[in-house]
N, C-alpha and C positions, 0 to 999 in steps of 0.2 A: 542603578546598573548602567554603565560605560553603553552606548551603543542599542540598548534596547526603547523599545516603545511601548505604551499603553494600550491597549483594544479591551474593551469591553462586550460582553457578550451575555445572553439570556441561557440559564440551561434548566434544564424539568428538576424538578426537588428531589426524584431519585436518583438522577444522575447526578447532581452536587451532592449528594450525599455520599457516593460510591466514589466521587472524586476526592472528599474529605478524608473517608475511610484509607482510602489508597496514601494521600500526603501523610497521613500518622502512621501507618503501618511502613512507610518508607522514609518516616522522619526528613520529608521535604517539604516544602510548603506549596501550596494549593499550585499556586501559581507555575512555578517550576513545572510540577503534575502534568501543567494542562498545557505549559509550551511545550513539554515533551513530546506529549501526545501529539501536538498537531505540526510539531518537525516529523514526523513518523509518516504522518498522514498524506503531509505534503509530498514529503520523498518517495512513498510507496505511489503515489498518483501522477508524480515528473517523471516517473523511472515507467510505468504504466501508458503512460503519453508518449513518451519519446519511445518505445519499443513498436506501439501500432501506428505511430508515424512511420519510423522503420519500415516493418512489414508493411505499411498501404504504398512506399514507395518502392519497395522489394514487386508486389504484384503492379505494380505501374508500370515496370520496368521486363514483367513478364517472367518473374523468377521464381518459379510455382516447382514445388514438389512432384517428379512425377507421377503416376497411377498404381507403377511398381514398387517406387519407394514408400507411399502411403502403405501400399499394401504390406511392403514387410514389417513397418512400422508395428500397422494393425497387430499383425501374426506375433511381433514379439513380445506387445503386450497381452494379447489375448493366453501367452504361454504363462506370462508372470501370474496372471489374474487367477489361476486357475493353482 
């Protein structure tokens, strides 16, 4: 494969199993499986990163939610919940 790389890695024998399981039930191979998973992984944790970077630099800058607007917040979830 054009552009790709090797990395080798240890996993528990139930989890290579349930990784096996997954490549046949999706007719892809192991490998596929498990770059999948961990583009997923990555992205959910860059997007996770940069968000509370974000916000740490939002409160750096003093730009906090008022007391009233928490509180309506509060109020309109506490209407949904219910």
């Amino acid at each position: 494969m054009a552009g790709s790389s090797v990395l080798t890695l240890r996993l528990d024998p139930k989890l290579k199993r349930q990784l096996d399981r997954l490549s046949r039930a999706t007719s892809r191979s192991r490998s596929f499986v498990a770059a999948e998973a961990i583009r997923e992984y990555v992205a959910l944790n860059q997007w996770q990163i940069e968000e509370t970077t974000k916000a740490l630099s939002q409160a750096d800058d003093g730009d906090f939610a008022s007391e009233r607007d928490v509180q309506r917040t509060l109020t309109k979830w506490m209407r949904r919940a219910r």
